[in-house]
N, C-alpha and C positions, 0 to 999 in steps of 0.2 A: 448614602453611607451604608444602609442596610444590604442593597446590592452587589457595592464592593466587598463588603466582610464577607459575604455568601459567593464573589465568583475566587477570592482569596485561597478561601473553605475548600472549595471544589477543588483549584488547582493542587493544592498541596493531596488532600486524600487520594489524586488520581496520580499524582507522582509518587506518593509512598507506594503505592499497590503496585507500580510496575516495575517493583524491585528485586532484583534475583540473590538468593541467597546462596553464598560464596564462603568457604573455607580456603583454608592456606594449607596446599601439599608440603611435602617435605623439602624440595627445591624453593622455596617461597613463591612463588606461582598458586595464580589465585585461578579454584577450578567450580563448577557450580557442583552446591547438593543436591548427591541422587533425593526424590525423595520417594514415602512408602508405597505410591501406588501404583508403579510399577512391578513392585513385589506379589500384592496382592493380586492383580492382574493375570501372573504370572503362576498363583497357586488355584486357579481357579478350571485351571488345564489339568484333569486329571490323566484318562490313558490314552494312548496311542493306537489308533484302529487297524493300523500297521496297510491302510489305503492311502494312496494320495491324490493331489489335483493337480492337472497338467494346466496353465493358464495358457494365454492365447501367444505368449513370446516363447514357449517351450519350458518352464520353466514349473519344475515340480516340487509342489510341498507336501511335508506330513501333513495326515489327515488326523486332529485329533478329538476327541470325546469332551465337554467338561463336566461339570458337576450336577449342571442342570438336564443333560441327555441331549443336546445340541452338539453338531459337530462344526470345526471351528478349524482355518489354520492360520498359522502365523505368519505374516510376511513383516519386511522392512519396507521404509519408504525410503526413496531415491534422491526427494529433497533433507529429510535431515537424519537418518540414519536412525530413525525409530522403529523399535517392535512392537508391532500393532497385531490384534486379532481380524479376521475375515469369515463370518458366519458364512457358512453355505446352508444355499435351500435349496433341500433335495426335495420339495415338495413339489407332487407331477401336475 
């Protein structure tokens, strides 16, 4: 008994947690919510060293600075159309 109650248990906390949260645009279509840590992510990029990186497909990005004195650039991914950070080591 004590077993079922406990794989019960499990099944249910591991279904609520893989739950996405969802508002209703103005068409009633249901879209997911952004949430904050993208923003923050995104404030931690302060200036632009007006250099950039050529990757190995030809393909050139801004070179930027952030907060901590690491230089950093942005790329997207090709599976889900995220903006993600790319530290570069320029250490020789």
């Amino acid at each position: 008994m004590r077993n079922l109650f406990f794989l019960l248990l499990l099944t249910l906390t591991i279904s609520l947690s893989a739950q996405t949260k969802v508002k209703q645009d103005s068409d009633g279509n249901y879209v997911p919510v952004k949430t904050e840590k993208s923003v923050i992510k995104a404030k931690s990029i302060e200036t632009k060293t007006g250099k950039t990186y050529t990757d190995s497909k030809g393909n050139k990005y801004p070179v930027y600075l952030t907060s901590t004195g690491r230089e950093v650039i942005l790329r997207t991914s090709a599976k889900t159309g995220k903006e993600y950070k790319q530290y570069l080591n320029t250490s020789n």
